[in-house]
PAMARNU-998008 format. One line per 4 residues: their letters; for each residue z, x, y of C-alpha. Coordinates in pm, 1 decimal. Layout:
BEGIN
a) Z X Y ~ ...
END
This chain:
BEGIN
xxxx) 17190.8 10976.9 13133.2 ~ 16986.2 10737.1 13356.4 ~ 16936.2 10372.4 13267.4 ~ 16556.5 10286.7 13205.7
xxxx) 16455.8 10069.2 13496.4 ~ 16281.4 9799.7 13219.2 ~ 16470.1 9584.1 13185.2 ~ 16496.8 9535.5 13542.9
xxxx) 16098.2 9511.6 13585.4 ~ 16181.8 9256.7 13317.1 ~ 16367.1 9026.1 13473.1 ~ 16196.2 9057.3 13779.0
xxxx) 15876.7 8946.9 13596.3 ~ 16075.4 8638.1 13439.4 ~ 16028.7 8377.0 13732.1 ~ 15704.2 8316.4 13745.8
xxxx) 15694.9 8330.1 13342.9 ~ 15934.1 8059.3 13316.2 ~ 15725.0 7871.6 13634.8 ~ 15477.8 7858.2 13451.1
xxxx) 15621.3 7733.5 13133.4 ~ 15765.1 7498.0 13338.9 ~ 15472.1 7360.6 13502.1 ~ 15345.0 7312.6 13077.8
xxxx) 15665.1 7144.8 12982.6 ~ 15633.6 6901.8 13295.0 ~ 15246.1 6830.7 13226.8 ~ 15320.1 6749.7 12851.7
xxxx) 15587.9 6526.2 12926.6 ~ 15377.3 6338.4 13176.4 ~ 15070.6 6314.9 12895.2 ~ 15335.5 6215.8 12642.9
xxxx) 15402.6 5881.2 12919.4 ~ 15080.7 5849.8 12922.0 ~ 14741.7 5727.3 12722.5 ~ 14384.4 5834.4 12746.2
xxxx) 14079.4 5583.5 12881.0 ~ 14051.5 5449.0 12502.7 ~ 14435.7 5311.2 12465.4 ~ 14508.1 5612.0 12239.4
xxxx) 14825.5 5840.3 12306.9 ~ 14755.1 6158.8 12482.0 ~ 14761.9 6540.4 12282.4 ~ 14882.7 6736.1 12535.9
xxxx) 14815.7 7071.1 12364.4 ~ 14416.7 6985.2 12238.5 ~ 14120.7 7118.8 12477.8 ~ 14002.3 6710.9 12423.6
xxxx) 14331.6 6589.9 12672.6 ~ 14219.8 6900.7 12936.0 ~ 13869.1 6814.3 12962.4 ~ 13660.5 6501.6 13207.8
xxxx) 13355.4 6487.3 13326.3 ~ 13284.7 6834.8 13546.9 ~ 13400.8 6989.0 13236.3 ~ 13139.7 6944.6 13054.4
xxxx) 12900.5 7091.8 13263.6 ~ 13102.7 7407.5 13337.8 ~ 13103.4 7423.4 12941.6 ~ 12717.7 7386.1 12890.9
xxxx) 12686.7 7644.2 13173.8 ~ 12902.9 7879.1 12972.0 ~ 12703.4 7837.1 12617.7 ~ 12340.2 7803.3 12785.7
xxxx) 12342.2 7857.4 13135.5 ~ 12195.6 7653.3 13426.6 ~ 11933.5 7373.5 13379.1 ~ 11773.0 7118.6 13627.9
xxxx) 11534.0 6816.8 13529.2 ~ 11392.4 6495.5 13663.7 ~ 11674.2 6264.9 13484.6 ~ 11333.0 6035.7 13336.9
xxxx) 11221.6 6325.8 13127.9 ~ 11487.4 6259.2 12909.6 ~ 11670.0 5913.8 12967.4 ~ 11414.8 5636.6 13001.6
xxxx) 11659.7 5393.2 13188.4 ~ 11789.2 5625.3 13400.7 ~ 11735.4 5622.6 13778.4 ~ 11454.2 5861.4 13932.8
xxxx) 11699.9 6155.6 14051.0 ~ 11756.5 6504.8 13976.6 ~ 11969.4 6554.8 13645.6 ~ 12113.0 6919.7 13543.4
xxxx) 12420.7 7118.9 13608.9 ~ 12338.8 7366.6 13894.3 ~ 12571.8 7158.1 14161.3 ~ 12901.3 7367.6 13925.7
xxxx) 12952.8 7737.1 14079.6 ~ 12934.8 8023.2 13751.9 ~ 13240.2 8184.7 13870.8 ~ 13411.4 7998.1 13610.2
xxxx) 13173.4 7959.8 13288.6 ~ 13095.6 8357.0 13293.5 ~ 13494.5 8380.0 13240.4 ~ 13499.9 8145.6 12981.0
xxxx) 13175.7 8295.1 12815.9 ~ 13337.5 8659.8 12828.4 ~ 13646.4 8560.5 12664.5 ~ 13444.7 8369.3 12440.6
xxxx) 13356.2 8677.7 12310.7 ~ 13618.4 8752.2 12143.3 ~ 13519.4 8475.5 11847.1 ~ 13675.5 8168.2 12012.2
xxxx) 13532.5 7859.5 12065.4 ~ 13414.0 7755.5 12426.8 ~ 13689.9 7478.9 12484.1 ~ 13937.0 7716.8 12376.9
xxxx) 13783.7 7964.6 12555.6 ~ 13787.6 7772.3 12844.9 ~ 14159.3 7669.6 12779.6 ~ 14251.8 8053.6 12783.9
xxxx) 14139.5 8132.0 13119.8 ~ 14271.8 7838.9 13287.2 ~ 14616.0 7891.5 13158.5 ~ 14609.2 8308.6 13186.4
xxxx) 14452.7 8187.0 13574.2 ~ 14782.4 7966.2 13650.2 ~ 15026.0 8257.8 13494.4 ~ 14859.3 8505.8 13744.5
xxxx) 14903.4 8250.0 14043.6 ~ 15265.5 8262.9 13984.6 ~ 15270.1 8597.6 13933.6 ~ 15084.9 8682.7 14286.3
xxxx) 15262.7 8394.0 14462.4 ~ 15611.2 8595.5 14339.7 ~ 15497.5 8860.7 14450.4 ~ 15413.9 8722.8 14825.5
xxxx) 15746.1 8566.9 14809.4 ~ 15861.5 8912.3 14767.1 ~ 15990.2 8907.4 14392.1 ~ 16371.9 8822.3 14502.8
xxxx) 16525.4 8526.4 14316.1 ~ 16682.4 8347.2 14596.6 ~ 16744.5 7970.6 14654.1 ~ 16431.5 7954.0 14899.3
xxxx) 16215.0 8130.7 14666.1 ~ 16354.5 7937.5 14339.9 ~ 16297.8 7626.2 14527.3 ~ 15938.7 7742.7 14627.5
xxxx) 15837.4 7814.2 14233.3 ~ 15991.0 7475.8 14109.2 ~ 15769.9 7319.3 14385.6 ~ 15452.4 7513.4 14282.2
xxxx) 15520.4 7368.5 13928.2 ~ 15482.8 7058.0 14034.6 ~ 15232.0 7126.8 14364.0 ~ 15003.5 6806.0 14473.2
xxxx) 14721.2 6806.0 14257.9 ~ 14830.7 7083.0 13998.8 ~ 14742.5 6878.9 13654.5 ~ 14437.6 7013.6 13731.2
xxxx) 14542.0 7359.3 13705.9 ~ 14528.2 7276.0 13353.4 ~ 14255.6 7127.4 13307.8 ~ 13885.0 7250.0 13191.1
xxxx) 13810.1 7317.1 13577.7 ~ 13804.3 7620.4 13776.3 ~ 14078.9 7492.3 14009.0 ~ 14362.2 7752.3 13875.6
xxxx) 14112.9 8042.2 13875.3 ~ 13971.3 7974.9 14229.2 ~ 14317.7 7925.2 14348.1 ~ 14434.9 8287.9 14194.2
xxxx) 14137.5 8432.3 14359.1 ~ 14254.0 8332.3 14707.8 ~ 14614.8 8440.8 14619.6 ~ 14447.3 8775.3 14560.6
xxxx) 14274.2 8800.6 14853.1 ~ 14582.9 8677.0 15057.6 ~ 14759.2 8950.6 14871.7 ~ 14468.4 9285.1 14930.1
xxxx) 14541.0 9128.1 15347.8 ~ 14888.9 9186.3 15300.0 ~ 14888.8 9490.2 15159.7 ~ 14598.3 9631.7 15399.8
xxxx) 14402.8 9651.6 15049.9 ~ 13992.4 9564.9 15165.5 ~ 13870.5 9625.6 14832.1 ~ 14120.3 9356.1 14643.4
xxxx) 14101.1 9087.7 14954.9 ~ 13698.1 9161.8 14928.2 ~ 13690.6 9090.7 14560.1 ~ 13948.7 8813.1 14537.6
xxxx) 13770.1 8661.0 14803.1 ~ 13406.8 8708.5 14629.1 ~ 13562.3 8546.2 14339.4 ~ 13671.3 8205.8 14473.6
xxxx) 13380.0 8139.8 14616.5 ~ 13156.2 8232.2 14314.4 ~ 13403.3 7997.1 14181.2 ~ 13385.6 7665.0 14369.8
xxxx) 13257.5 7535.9 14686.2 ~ 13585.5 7523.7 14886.7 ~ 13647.4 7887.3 14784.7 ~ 13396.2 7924.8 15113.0
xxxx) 13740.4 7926.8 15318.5 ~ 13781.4 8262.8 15169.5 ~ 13459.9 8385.6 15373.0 ~ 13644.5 8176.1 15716.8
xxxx) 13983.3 8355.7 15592.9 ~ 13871.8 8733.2 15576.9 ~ 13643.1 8669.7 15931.8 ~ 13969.5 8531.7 16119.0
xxxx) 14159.7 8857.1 15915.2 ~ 14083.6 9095.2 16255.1 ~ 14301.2 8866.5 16470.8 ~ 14632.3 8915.8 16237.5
xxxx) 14564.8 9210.1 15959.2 ~ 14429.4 9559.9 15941.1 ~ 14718.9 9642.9 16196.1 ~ 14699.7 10011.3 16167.7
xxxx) 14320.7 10022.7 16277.7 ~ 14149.3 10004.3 16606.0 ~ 13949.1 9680.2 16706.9 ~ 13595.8 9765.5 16639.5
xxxx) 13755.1 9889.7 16273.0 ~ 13942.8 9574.5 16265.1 ~ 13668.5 9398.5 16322.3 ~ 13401.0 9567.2 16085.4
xxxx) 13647.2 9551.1 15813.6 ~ 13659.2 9158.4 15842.4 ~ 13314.9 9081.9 15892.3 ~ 13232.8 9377.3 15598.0
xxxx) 13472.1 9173.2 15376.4 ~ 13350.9 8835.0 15498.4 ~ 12970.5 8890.4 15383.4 ~ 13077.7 9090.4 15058.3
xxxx) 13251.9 8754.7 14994.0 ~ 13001.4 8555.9 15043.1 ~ 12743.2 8690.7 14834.1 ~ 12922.5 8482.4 14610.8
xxxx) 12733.5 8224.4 14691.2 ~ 12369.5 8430.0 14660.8 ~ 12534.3 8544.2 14295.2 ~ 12502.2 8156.2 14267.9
xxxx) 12193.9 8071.7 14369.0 ~ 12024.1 8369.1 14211.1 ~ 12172.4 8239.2 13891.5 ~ 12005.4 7926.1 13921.3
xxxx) 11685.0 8056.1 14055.7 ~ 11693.6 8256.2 13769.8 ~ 11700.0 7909.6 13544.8 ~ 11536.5 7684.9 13751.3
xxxx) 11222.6 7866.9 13952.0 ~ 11398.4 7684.2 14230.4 ~ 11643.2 7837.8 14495.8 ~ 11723.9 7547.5 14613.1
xxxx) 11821.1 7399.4 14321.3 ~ 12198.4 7271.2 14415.8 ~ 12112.0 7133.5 14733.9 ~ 11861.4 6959.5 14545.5
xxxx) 12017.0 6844.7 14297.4 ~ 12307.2 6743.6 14545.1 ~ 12114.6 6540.4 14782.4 ~ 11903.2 6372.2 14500.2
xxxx) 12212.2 6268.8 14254.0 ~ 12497.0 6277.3 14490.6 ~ 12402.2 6204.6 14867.9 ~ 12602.0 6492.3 14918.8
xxxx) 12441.3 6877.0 15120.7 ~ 12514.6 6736.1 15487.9 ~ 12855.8 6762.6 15732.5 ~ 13080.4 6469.8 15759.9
xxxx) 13277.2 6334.5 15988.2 ~ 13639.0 6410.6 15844.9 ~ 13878.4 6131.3 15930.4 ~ 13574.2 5896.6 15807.9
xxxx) 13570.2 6058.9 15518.8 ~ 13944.8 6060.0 15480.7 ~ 13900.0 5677.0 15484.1 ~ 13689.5 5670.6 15246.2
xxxx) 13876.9 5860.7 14998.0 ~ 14161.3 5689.8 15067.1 ~ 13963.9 5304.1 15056.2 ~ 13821.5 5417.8 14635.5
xxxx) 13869.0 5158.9 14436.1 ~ 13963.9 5374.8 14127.5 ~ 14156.4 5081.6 13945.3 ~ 13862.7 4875.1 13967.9
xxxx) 13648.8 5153.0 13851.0 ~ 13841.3 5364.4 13535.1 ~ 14094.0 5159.4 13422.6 ~ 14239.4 5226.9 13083.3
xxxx) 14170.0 4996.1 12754.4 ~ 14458.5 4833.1 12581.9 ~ 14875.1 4840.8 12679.9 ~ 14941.6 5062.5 12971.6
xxxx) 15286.8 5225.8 12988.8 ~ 15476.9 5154.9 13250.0 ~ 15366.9 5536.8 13424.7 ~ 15016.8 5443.3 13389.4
xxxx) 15035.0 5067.5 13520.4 ~ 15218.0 5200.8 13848.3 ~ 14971.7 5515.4 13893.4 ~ 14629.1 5327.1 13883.4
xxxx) 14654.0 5379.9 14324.6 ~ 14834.2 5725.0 14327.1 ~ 14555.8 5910.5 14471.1 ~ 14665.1 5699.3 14796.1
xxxx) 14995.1 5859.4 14829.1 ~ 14831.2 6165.5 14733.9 ~ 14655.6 6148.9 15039.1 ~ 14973.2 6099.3 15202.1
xxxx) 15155.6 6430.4 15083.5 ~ 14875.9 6618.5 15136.8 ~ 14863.1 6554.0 15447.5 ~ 15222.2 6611.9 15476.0
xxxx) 15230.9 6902.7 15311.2 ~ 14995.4 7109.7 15586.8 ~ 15185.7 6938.9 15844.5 ~ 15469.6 7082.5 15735.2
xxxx) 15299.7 7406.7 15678.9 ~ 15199.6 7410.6 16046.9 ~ 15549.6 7329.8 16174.8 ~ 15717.5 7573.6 15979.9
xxxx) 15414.5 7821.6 16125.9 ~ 15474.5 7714.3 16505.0 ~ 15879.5 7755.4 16441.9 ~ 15850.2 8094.7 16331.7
xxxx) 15650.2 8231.2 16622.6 ~ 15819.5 8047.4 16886.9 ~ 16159.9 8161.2 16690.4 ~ 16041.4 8537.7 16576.9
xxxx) 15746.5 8559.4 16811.8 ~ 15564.0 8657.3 16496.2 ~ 15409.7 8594.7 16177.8 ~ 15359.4 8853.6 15860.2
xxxx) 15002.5 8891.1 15815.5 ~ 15051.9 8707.6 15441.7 ~ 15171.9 8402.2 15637.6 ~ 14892.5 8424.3 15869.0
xxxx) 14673.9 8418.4 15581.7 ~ 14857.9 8122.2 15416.4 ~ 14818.9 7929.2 15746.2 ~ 14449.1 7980.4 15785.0
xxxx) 14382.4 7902.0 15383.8 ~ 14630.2 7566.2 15394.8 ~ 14489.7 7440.3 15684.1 ~ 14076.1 7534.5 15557.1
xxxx) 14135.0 7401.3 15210.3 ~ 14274.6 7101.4 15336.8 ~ 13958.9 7027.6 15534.8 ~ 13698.1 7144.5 15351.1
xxxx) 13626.4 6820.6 15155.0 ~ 13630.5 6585.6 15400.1 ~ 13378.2 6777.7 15606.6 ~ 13151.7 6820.6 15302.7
xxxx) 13195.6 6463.4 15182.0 ~ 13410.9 6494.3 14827.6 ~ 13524.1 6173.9 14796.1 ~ 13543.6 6186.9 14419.9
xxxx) 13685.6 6498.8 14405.5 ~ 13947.6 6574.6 14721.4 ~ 14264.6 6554.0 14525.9 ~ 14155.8 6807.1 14288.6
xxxx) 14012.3 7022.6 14577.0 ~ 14350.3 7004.7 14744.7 ~ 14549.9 7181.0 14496.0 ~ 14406.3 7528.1 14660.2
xxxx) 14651.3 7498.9 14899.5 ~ 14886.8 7648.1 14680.3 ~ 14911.5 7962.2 14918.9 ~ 15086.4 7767.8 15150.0
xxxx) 15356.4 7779.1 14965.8 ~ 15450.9 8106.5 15132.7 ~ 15526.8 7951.5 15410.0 ~ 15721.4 7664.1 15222.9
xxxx) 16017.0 7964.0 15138.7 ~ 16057.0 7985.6 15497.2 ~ 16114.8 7616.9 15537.7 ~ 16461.6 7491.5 15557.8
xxxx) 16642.1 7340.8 15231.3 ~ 16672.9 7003.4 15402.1 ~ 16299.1 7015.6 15365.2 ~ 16266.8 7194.0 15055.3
xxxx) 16440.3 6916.8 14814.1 ~ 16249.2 6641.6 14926.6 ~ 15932.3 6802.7 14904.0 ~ 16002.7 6903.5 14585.4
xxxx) 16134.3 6513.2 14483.7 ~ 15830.6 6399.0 14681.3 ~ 15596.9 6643.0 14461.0 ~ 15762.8 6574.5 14173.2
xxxx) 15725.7 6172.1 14146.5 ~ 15389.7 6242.4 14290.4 ~ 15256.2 6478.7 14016.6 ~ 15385.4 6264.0 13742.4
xxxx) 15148.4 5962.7 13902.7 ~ 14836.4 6144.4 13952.9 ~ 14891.2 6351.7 13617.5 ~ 14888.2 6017.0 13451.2
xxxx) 14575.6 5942.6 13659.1 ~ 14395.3 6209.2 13514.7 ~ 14540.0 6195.8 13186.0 ~ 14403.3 5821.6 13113.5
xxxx) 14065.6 5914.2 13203.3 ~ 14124.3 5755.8 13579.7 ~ 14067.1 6077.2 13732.8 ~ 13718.5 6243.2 13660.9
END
């Protein structure tokens, strides 16, 4: 009589289950340390500690769709600019609004896919580490749990489900699958505007995946998934057309309220991000714990071990092939997506907003297992102290 092979799958499965409660446990304890923009202590576990400002608009999108306005119509003493909530991507809100379905609330709603979003990122990312419990890939989960930028993964945003998207489509490359890179690739950027690396991620795919075809099939397979992808974006726009009367309604609304729709010049920007004076601008009301008081300037170290963090990533990528000559096509990918994301807002000009942007470099964390332990630990004490500043950033309203 033959053993069922369950309990195996089981404990295979356990990894990223208990990554992912891990990452939870972590995030609590750091909103525990912490206190919100109002002096009060933080509740971890409400949808109120989860949500800032973007949230709200990805919420109204969910319950009423898009809307776009001359701000004056309705505030008197507001300045003369475009007000609204077509410059947030859908990908997101028509999640929340499906699950919503189901009879609960938006927030929660909201709360549901973010979490179920991170579970499947560890899930994936096990799976591109190849599902073997080892002490690389061990160290390469407890990393993710803490990965630069993550307290957003539980947040209101789309961060976590933008990020599982690109997992995806890093995982249909590696596999040879078009139709699950195409989709996961569609989905980021339907998502959020950095999921356009997706679209630069599935072009580049003919120079490392697809192995088994010719050339001219290797190449109509990437640019095929590249502009299936980015319909996305027209998914977007049509959307808000649909709303608005107006096409052009987020590059409106971006260059009108935000100064934003035009290439930058990145290491300018970089300065920029890293010059924002966000203890003059959000600091908390009343007695700051000690983790608060010392995190008012984390996003500056942020920077920092970012920035670290795809060097790194591109070290460990020029080792392998002058080592092995080679790199799996999942590590290609991973290269191409830590290296994209990590641009991305500096050429478009997020200064508000690069820290949270960051955190979809989480593929590169496929590379990270084949890093050395030496560099493993301290990027995983580097990430930890790190997460536990910016998370208590965000959680005392310092963070939008």
């Amino acid at each position: 009589m033959t053993e069922s092979p369950r309990p195996g799958r089981l404990r295979a499965a356990l990894p990223p289950v208990v990554a992912w409660l891990v990452s939870n446990l972590v995030t609590w304890a750091v909103a525990h340390a912490s206190v919100a923009g109002d002096g009060s202590p933080v509740a971890y576990w409400s949808t109120a500690a989860r949500r800032r400002w973007d949230s709200e608009h990805y919420l109204s999108i969910a319950r009423g769709g898009y809307e776009m306005f001359r701000c004056r119509e309705r505030y008197a003493n507001f300045p003369d600019v475009m007000c609204g909530n077509v410059a947030w991507f859908p990908g997101y809100p028509m999640a929340v609004r499906a699950v919503s379905g189901t009879g609960l609330s938006y927030e929660l709603s909201a709360l549901v896919v973010t979490e179920a979003a991170l579970l499947g990122m560890f899930a994936v990312l096990w799976w591109l580490l190849g599902a073997v419990l080892t002490r690389a890939t061990g160290l390469t989960l407890a990393i993710g749990t803490v990965f630069p930028g993550g307290v957003y993964f539980h947040a209101l945003f789309p961060v976590a489900l933008a990020t599982l998207a690109l997992l995806v489509c890093v995982a249909g490359l590696g596999r040879g699958s078009w139709w699950t890179a195409t989709a996961g690739g569609f989905v980021a950027v339907a998502c959020h505007p950095v999921g356009a690396v997706a679209v630069v991620l599935l072009m580049s795919s003919a120079l490392f995946a697809w192995r088994g075809e010719t050339w001219p099939r290797r190449c109509a397979k990437a640019a095929a998934s590249a502009v299936v992808a980015g319909c996305g974006v027209l998914w977007a726009k049509w959307l808000m057309w649909q709303a608005t009367g107006h096409w052009d309604a987020y590059e409106t609304i971006q260059r009108s309220s935000y100064g934003q729709g035009d290439l930058r010049q990145p290491f300018a920007e970089m300065a920029r991000a890293y010059a924002v004076p966000f203890r003059d601008w959000y600091t908390p009301e009343g007695h700051l714990p000690w983790l608060v008081g010392h995190a008012l300037a984390a996003h500056r170290p942020q920077l920092w071990l970012n920035t670290a963090f795809v060097v790194l990533v591109v070290a460990t990528a020029v080792v392998l092939l002058v080592r092995e000559r080679r790199l799996s096509v999942v590590e290609w990918a991973a290269l191409v997506l830590t290296v994209a994301v990590f641009l991305v807002p500096f050429v478009a000009g997020a200064q508000m907003s690069w820290y949270r942007n960051h955190a979809q470099m989480f593929a590169g964390l496929v590379l990270v297992r084949r890093m050395s332990p030496w560099v493993q630990v301290p990027l995983l004490a580097a990430c930890a102290a790190q997460y536990a500043l910016l998370g208590a950033m965000f959680f005392a309203g310092v963070l939008v």
